[in-house]
KOLGUDREN-958421 format. One line per field, with one value per residue: residue in one letter; residue number from 1; x, y, z of N, C-alpha, C in turn. Coordinates in Angstrom, 3 decimals, decimal comma. Each point is the difference from the previous one (the first is absolute). Layout:
BEGIN
type A	...
seq NUM	...
n.xx X	...
n.yy Y	...
n.zz Z	...
ca.xx X	...
ca.yy Y	...
ca.zz Z	...
c.xx X	...
c.yy Y	...
c.zz Z	...
***
This chain:
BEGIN
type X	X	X	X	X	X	X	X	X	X	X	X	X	X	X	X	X	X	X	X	X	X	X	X	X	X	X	X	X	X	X	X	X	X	X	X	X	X	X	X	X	X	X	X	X	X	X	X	X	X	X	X	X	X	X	X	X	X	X	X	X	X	X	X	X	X	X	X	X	X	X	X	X	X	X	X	X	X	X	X	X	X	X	X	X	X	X	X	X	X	X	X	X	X	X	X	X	X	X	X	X	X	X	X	X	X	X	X	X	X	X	X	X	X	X	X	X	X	X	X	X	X	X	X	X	X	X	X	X	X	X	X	X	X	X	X	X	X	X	X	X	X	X	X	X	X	X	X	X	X	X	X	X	X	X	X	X	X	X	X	X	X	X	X	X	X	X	X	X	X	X	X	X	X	X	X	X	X	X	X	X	X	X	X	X	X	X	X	X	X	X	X	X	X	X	X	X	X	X	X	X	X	X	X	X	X	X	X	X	X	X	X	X	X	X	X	X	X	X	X	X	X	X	X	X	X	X	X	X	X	X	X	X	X	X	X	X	X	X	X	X	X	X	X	X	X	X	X	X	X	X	X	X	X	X	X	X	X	X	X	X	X	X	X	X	X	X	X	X	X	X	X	X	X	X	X	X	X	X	X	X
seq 1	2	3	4	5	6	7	8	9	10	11	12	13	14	15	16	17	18	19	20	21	22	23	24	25	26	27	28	29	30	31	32	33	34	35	36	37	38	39	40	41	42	43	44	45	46	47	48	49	50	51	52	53	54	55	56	57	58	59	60	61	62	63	64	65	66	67	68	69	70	71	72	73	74	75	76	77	78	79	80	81	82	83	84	85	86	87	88	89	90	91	92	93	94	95	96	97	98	99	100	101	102	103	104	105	106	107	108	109	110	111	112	113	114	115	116	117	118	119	120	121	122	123	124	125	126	127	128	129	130	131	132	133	134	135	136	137	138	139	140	141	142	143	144	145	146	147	148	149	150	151	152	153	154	155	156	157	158	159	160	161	162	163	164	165	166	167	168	169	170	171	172	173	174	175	176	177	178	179	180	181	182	183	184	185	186	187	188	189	190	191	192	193	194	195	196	197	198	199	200	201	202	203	204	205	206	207	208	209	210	211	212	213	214	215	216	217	218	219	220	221	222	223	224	225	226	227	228	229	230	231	232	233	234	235	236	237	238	239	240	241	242	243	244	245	246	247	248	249	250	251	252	253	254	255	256	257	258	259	260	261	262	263	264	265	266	267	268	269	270	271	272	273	274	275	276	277	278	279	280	281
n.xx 34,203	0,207	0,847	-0,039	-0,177	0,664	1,421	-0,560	-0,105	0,968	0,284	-0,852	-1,237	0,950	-0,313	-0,587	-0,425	0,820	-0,778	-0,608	0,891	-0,195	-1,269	-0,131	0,924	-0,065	-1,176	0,443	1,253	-1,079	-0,818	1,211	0,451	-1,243	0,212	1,163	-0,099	-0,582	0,223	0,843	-1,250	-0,360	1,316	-0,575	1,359	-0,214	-1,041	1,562	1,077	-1,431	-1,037	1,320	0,706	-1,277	-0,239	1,503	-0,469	-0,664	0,418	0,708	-1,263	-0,820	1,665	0,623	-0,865	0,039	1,207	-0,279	-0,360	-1,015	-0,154	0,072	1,302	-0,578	-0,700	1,699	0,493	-0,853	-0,093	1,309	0,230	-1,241	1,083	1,540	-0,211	-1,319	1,245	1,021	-1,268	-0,573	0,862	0,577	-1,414	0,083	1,339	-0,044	-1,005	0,474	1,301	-0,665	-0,275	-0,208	0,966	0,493	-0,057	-1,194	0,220	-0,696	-1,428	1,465	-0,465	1,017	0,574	-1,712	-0,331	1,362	-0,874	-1,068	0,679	1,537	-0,638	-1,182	1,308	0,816	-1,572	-0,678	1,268	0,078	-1,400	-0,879	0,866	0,375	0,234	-0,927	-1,055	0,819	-0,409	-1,150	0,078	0,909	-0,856	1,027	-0,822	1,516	0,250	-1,390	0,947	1,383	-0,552	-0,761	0,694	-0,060	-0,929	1,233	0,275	-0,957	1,202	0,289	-0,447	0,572	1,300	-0,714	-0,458	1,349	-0,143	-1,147	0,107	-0,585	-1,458	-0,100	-0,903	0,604	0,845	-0,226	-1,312	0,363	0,682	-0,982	-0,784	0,169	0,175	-1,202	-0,891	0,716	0,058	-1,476	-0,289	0,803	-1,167	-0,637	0,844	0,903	-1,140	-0,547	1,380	-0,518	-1,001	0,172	-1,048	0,505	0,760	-0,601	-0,800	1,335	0,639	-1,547	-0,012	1,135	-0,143	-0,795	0,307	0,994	-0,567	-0,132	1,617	-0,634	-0,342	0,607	0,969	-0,778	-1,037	0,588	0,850	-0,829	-0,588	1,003	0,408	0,366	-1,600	-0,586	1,478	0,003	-0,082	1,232	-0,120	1,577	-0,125	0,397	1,010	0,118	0,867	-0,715	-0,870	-0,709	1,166	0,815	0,846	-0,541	-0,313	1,722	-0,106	-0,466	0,989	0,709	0,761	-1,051	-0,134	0,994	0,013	-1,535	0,758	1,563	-0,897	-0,404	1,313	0,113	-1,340	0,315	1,478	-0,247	-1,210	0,490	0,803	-0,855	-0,437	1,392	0,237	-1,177	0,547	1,175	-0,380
n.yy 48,983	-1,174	-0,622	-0,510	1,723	1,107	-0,853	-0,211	1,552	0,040	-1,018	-0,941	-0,735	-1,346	-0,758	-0,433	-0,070	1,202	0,207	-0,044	0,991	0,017	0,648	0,222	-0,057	0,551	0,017	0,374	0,633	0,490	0,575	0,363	0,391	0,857	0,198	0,235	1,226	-1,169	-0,572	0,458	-0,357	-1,256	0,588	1,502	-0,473	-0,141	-0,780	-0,812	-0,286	-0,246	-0,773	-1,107	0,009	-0,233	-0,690	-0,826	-0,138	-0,663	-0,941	-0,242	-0,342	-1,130	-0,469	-0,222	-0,567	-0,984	-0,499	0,062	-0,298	0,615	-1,628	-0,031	-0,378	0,147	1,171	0,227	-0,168	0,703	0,677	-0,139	-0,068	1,026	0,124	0,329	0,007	0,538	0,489	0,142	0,502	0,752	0,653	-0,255	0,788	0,895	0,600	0,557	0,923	0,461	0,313	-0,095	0,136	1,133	0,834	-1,336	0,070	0,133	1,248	0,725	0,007	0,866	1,216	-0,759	-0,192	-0,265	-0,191	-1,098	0,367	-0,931	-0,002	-0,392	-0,104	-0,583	-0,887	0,199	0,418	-0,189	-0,830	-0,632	0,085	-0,525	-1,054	0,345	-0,991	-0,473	0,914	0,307	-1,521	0,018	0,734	-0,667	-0,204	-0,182	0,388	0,021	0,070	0,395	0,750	0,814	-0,034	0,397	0,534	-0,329	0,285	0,489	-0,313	0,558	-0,078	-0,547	0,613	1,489	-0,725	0,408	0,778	0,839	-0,400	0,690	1,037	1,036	0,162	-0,140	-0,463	-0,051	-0,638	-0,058	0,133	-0,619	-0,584	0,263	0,140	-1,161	-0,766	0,665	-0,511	-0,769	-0,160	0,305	-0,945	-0,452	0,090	-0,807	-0,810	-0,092	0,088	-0,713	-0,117	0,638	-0,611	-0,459	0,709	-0,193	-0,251	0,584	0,434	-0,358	0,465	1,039	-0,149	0,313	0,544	0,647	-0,300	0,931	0,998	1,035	0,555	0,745	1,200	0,281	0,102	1,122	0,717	-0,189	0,314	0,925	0,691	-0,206	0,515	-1,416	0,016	1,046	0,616	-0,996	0,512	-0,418	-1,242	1,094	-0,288	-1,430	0,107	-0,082	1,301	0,610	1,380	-1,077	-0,268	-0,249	1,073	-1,059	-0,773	0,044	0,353	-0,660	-0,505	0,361	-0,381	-0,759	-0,441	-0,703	-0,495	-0,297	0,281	-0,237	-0,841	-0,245	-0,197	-0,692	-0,754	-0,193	-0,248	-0,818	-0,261	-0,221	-0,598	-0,428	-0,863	-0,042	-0,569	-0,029	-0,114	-0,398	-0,334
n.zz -4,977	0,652	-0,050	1,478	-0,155	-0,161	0,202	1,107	-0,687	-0,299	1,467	-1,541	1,431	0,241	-1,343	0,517	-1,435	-0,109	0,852	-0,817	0,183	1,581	-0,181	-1,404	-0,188	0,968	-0,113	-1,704	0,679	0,899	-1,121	-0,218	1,087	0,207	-1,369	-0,067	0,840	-0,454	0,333	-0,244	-1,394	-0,014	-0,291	-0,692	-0,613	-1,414	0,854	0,606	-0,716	-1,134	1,100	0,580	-1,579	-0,773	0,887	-0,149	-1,609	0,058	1,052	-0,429	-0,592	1,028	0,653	-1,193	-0,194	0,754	-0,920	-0,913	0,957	0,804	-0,224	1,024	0,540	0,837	-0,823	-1,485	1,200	0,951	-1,106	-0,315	1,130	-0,195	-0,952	0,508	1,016	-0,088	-0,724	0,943	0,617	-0,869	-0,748	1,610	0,345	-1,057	0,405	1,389	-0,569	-1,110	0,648	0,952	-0,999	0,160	-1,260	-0,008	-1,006	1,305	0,032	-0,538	1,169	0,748	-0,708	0,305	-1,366	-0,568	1,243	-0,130	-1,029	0,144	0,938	-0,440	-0,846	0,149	0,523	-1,062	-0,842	1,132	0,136	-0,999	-0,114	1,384	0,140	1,202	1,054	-0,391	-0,085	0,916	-0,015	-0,840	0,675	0,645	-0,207	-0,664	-0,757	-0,477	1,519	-0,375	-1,119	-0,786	1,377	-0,824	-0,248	1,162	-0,688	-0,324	1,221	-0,060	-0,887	1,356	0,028	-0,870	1,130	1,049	-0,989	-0,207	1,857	0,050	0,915	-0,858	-0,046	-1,013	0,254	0,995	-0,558	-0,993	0,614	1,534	-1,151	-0,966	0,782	0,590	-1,451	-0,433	0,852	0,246	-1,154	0,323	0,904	-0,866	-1,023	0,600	0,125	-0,887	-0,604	0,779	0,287	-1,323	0,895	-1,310	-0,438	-0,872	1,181	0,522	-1,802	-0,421	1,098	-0,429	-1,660	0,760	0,056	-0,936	-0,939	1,127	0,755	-1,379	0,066	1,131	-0,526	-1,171	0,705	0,561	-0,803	-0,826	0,887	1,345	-1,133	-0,220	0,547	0,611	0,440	0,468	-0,506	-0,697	-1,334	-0,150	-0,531	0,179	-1,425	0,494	0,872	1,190	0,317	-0,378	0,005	0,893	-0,469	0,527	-1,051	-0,772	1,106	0,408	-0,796	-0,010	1,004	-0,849	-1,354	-0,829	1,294	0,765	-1,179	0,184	1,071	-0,829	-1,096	1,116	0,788	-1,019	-0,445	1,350	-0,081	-0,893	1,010	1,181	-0,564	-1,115	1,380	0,368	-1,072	-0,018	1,633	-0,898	-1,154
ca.xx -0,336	0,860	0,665	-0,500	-1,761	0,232	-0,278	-1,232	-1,391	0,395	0,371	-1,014	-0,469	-0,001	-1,040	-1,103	0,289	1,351	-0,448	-0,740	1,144	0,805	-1,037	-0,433	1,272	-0,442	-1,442	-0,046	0,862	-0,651	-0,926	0,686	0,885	-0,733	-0,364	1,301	0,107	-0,759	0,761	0,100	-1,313	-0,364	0,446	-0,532	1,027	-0,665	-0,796	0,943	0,819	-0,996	-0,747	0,406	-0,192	-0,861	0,145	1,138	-0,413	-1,561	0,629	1,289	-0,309	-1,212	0,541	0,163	-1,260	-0,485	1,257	-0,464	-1,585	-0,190	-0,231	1,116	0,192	-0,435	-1,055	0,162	0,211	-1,831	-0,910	0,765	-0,090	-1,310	-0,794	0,728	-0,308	-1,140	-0,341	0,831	-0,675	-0,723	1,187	-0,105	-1,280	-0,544	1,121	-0,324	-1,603	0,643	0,704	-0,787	-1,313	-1,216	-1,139	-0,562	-2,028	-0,293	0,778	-0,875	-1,041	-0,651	0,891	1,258	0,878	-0,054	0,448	1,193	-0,064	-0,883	-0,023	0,943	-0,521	-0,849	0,573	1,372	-0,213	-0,359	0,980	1,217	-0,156	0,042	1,124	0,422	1,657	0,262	-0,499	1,165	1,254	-0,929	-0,176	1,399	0,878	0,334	-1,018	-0,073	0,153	-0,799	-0,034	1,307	0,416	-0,848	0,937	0,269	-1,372	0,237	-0,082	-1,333	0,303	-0,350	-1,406	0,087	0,653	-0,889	-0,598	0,549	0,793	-0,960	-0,461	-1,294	-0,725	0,055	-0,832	0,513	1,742	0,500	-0,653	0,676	2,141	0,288	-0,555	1,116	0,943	-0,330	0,100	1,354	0,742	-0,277	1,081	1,458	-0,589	-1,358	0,976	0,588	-0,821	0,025	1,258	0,039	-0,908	-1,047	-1,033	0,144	0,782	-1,389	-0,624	0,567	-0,442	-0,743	0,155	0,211	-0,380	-1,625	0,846	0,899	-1,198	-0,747	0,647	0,218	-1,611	-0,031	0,949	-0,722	-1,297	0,013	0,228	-1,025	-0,929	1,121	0,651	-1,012	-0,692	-1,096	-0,908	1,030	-0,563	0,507	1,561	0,628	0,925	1,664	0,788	0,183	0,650	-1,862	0,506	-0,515	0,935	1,271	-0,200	-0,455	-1,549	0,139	-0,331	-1,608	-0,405	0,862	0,157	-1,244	-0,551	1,129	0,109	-1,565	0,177	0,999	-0,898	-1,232	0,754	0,511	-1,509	-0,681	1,157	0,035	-1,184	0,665	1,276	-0,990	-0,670	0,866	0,528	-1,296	-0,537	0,922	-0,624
ca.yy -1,390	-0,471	-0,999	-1,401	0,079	-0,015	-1,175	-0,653	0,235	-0,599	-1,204	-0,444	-1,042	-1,190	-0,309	-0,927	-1,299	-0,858	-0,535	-1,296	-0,543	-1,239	-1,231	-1,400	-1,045	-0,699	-1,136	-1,291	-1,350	-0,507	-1,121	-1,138	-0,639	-1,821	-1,160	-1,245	-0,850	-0,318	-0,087	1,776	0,758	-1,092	0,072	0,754	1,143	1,185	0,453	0,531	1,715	0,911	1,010	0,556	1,079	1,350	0,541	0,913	1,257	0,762	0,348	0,908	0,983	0,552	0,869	1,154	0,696	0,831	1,588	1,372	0,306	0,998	-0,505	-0,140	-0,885	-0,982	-0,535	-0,583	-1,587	-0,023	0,075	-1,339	-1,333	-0,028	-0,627	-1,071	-0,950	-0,759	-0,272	-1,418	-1,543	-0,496	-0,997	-1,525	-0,542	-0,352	-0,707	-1,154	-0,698	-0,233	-1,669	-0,972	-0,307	0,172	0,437	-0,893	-0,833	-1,085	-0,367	0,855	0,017	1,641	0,597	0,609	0,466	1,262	0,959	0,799	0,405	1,889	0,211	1,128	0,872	0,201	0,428	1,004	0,983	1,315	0,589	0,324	0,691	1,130	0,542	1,489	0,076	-0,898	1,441	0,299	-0,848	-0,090	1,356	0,443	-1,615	-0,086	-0,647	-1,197	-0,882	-0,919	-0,371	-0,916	-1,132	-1,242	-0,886	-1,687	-0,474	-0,967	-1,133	-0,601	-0,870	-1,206	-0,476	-0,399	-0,752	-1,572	-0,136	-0,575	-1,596	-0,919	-0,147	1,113	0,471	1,466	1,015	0,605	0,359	1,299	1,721	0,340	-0,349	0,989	1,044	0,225	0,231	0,939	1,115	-0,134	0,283	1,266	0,752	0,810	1,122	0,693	0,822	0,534	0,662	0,617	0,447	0,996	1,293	0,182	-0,745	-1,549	-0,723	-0,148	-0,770	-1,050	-0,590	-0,195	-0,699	-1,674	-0,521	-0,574	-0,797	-1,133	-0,933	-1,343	-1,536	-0,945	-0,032	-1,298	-1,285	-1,120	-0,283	-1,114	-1,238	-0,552	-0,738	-0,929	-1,048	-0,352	0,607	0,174	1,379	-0,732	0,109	-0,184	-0,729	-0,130	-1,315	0,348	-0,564	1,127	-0,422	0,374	1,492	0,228	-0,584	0,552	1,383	1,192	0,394	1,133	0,979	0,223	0,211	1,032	1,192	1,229	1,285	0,981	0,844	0,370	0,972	0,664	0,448	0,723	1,298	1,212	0,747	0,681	0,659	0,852	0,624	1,451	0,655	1,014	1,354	1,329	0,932	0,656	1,080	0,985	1,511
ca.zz -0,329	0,008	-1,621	-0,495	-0,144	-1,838	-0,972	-0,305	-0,744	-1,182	-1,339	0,654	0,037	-1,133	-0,642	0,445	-0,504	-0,268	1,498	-0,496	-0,887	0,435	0,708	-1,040	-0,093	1,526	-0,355	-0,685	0,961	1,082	-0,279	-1,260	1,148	0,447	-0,601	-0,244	1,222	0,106	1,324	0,294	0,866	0,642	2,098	0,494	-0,316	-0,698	0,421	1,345	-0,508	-0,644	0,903	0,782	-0,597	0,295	1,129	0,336	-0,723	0,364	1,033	-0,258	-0,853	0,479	0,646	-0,724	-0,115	1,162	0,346	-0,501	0,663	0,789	1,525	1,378	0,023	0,878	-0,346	-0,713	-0,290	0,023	-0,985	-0,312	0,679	0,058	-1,320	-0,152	1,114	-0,780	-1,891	0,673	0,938	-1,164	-0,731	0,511	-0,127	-0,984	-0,773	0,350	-0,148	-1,682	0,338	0,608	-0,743	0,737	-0,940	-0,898	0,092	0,442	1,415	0,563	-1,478	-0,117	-1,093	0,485	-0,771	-0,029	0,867	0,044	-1,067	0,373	1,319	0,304	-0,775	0,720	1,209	-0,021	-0,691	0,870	1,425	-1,290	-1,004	0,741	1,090	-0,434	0,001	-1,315	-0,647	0,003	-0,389	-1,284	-0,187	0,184	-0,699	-1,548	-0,559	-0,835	1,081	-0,198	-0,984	-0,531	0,729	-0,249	-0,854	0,325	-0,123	-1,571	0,895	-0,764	-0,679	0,367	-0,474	-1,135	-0,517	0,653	-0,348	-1,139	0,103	-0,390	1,189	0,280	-1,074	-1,002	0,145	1,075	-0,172	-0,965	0,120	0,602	-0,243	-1,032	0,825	1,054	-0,761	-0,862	1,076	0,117	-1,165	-0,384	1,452	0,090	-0,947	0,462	1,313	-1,072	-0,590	1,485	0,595	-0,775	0,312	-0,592	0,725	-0,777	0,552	0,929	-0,471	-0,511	1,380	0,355	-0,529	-0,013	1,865	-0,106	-1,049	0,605	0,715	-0,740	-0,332	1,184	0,326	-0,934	0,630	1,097	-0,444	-0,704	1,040	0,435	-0,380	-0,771	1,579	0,819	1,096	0,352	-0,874	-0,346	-0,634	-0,719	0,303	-1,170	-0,699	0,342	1,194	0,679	1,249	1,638	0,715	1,060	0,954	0,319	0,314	-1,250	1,190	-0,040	-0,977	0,383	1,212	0,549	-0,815	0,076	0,864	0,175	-1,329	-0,206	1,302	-0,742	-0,777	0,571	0,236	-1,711	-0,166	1,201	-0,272	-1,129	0,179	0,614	-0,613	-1,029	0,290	0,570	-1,274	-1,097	0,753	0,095	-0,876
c.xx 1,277	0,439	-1,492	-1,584	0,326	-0,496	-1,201	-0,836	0,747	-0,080	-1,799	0,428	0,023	-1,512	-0,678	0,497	1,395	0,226	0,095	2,004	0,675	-1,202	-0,342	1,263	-0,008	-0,655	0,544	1,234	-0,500	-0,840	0,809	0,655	-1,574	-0,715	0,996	0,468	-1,954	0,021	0,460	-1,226	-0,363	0,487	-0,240	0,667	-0,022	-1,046	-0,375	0,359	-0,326	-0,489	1,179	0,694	-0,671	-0,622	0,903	-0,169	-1,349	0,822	1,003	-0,682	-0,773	0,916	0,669	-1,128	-0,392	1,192	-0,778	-1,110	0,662	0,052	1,153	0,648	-0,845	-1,485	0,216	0,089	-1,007	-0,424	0,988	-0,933	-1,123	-0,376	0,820	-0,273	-0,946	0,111	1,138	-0,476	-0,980	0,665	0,325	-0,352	-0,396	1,004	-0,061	-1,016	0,511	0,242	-0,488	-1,245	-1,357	-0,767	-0,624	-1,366	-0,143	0,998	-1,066	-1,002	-0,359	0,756	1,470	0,214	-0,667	-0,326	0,903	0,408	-0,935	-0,143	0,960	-0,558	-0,929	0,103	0,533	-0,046	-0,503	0,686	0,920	-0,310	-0,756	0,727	0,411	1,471	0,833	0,207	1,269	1,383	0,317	0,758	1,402	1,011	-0,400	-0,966	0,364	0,524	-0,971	-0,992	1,047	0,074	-0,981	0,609	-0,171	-1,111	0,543	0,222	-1,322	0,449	-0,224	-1,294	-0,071	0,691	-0,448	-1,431	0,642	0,670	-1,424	-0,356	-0,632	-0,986	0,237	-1,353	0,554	1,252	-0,286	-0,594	0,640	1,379	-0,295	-0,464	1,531	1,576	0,113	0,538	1,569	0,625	-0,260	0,394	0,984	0,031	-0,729	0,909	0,695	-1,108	-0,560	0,970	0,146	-0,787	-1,314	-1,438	-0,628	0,654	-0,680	-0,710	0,027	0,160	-0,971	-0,709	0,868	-0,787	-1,222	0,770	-0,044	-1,631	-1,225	0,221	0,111	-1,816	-0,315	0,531	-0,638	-0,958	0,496	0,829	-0,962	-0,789	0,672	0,190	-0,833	-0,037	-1,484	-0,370	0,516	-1,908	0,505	0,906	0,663	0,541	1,504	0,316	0,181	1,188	-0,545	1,442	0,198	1,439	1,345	0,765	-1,144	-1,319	0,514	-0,717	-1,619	-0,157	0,892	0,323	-0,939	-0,788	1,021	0,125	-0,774	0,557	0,389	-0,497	-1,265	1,038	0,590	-0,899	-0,136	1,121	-0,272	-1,195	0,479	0,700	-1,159	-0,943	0,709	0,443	-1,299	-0,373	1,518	-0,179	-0,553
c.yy -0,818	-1,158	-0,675	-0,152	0,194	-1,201	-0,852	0,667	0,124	-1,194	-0,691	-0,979	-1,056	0,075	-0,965	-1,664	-0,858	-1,205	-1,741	-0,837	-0,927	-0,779	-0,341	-0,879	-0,446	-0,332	-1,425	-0,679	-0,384	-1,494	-0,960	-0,899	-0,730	-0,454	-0,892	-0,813	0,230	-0,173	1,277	0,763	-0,834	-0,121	0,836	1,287	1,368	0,904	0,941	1,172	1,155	0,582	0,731	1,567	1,089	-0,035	1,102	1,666	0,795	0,564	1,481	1,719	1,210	0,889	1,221	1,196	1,139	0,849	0,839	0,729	1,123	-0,640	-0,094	-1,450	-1,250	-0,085	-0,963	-1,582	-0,694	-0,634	-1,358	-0,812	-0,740	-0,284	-1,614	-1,326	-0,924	-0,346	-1,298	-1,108	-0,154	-1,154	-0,824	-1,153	-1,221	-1,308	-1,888	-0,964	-0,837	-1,580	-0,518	-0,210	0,286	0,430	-0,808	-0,323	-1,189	0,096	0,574	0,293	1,370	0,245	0,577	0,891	1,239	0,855	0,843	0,910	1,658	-0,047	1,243	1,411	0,859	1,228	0,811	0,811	1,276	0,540	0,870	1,567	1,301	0,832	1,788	-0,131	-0,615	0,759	0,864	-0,145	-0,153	2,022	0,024	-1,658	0,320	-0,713	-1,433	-0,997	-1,166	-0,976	-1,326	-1,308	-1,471	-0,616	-1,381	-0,366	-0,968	-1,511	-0,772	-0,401	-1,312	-0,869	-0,743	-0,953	-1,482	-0,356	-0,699	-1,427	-0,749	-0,528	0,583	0,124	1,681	0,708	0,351	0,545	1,068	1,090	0,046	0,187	1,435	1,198	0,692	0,782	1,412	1,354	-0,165	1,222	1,482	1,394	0,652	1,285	1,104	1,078	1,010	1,196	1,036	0,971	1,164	0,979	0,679	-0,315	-1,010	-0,857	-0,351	-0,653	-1,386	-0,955	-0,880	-1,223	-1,500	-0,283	-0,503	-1,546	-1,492	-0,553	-0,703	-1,799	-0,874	-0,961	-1,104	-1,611	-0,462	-0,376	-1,598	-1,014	-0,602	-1,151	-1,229	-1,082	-0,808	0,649	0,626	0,758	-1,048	-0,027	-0,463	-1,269	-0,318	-1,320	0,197	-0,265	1,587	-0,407	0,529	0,949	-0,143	-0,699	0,788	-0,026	0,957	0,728	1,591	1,185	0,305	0,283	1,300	0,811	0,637	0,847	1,248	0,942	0,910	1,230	0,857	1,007	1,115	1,241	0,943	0,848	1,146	1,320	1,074	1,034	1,039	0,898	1,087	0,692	1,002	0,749	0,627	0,898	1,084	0,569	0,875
c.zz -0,099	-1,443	0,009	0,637	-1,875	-0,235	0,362	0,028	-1,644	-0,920	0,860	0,231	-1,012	-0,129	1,218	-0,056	0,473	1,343	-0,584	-1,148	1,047	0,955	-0,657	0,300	1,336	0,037	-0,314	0,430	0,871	-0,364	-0,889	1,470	0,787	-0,900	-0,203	1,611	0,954	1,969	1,025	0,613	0,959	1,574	0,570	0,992	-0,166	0,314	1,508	-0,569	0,099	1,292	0,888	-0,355	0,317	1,340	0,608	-0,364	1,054	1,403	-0,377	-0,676	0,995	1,229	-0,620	-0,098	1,173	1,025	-0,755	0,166	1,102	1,574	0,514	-0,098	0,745	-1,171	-0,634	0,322	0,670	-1,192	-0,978	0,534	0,026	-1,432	-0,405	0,805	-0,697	-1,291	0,727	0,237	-1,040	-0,894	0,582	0,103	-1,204	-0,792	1,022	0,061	-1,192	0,297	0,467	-0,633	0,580	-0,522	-1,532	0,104	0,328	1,617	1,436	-0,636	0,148	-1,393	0,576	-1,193	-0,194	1,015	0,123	-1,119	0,468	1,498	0,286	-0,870	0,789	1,396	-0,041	-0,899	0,625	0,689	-0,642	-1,114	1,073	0,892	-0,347	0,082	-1,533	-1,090	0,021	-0,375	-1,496	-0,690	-0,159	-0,873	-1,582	-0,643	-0,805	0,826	0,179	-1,208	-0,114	0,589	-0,498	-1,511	0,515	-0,779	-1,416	0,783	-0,894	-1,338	0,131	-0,601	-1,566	-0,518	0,640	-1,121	-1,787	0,070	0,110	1,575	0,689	-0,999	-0,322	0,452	1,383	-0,055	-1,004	0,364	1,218	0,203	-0,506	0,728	1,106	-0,502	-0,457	1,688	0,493	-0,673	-0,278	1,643	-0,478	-1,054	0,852	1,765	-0,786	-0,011	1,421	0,307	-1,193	0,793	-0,723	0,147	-1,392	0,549	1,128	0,008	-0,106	1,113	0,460	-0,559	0,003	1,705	-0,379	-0,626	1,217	1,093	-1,019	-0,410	1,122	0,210	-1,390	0,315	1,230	-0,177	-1,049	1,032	0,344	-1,117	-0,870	1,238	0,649	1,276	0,012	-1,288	-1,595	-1,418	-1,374	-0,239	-1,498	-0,224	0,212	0,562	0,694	1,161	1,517	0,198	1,084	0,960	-0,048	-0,835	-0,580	0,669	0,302	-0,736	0,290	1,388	1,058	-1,130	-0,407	0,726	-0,184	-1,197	-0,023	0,834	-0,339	-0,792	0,594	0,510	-0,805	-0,124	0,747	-0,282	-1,190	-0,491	0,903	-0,560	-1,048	0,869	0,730	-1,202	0,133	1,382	0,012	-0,989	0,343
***
C-alpha cells in the first residue's frame, strides 16, 4: 500500500458543511454588489459572465468526461459535438430571442416563454436520460461533476434583492430568490458529501436535486399565474419590472430547462452508480 492510499484512508473527508464557509460570504457580496450597483444587473453583464461561464464548464466537463470512457477517439468528439452543438444553437437562440423582445407579453399570441421553458425539457429528457452513449459517459464522469457546478443558482439572489428595491412582488421573489439561493448554496455540501462515497452522500445528492427541480417547478408555476398572459390568475399589488424582457427573460428561458437537465442527469447518474454497487455484492 502506498503513503498516499495510507493517508487517505487515514485522514477523513472535511465535514460537509464547511462547503457553505465561503458560499455563504459569496452569496451575500454578490447580492450586496447588485443591490448597490443597481445598473450592473440592468446591462446584463452579469448575466453574460454567468452563462458564458457555465457553458465553458458544461463544455469543458462533458470532454473530460468522455476521456474517461471506453470510446475511441473519433466516437468521443462524435458524441461532444452532438451534445455541444445543440445546447450552442439553443443558447443563441434564446439569448437572441431575449434582446430582441420576443418573449414579452403581447408579442405573440403563442405561449413563447413558456414553451421555451417545457419544450427543451420535453425534448431533451429522452435523448439524455435514454441514450446509451450517455449511459456511459454518466458511468465514467465523477458524480459531483454534476452537482458542484450549480452553485451559479445563488445568481437567484437577484430576485430577492429586486424584490427588496420594491420591484418585484414577494409572493414571487422570495419562494423563488429563496428557493434558487438555498439550491446554490447547498451544491457545494451536497458535492462535498457525494465525493466521500458514502451512500449518505448519495443520499444527500439525491435530495438536493429533488430540492433544486421542486424550486423550479415552484418559480414557474407562480410566474405563469402572477404574470400577464393566458395562464395569468393572479395580479400582484406593486410595481413589477415583467420577467419577461432582457436579461432577466434569461432565466426562465434558458437557465431553467438547462438546469431541470443537469438535474435530470445527476438522478439518472446517481441511480446507476446504486444499482452497480447492489449487483457487485
Amino acid at each position: 500500500m502506498t503513503t498516499d492510499a495510507v493517508s487517505a484512508a487515514v485522514i477523513p473527508p472535511p465535514p460537509a458543511w464547511r462547503g457553505l464557509l465561503w458560499a455563504v460570504p459569496f452569496t451575500v457580496l454578490w447580492a450586496w454588489l447588485i443591490y448597490s450597483l443597481p445598473a450592473l444587473q440592468d446591462s446584463g453583464l452579469p448575466a453574460l459572465a454567468v452563462r458564458l461561464l457555465v457553458h465553458g464548464l458544461i463544455a469543458l466537463g462533458l470532454w473530460l468526461g468522455l476521456e474517461r470512457t471506453d470510446l475511441t477517439a473519433g466516437q468521443r468528439r462524435t458524441t461532444w459535438l452532438a451534445i455541444m452543438l445543440p445546447v450552442t444553437l439553443w443558447a443563441a437562440v434564446a439569448w437572441t430571442a431575449a434582446i430582441n423582445g420576443v418573449f414579452r407579453a403581447g408579442v405573440s399570441p403563442l405561449p413563447l416563454l413558456p414553451s421555451a421553458i417545457v419544450l427543451p425539457v420535453v425534448i431533451g429528457s429522452p435523448l439524455l436520460l435514454l441514450s446509451k452513449r450517455v449511459g456511459q459517459l454518466l458511468d465514467a464522469m465523477p458524480a459531483t461533476w454534476l452537482v458542484a457546478p450549480q452553485l451559479y443558482r445563488i445568481v437567484g439572489s437577484q430576485w430577492l434583492v429586486y424584490w427588496l428595491r420594491g420591484l418585484l412582488p414577494g409572493l414571487w421573489a422570495l419562494p423563488a430568490g429563496t428557493g434558487d439561493v438555498l439550491t446554490g448554496l447547498f451544491a457545494v455540501p451536497a458535492a462535498i458529501a457525494l465525493a466521500a462515497g458514502a451512500a449518505e452522500g448519495r443520499k444527500a445528492a439525491i435530495l438536493w436535486n429533488i430540492f433544486g427541480i421542486a424550486d423550479f417547478a415552484v418559480a414557474v408555476t407562480l410566474g405563469l399565474i402572477t404574470s400577464p398572459g393566458p395562464f395569468q390568475l393572479i395580479v400582484p399589488d406593486g410595481p413589477s419590472i415583467g420577467l419577461d424582457g432582457y436579461p432577466n427573460v434569461l432565466t426562465p428561458a434558458f437557465v431553467v430547462p438547462s438546469s431541470i437537465l443537469l438535474h435530470a442527469l445527476s438522478l439518472r447518474q446517481l441511480r446507476r452508480r446504486s444499482r452497480a454497487e447492489a449487483l457487485g455484492r
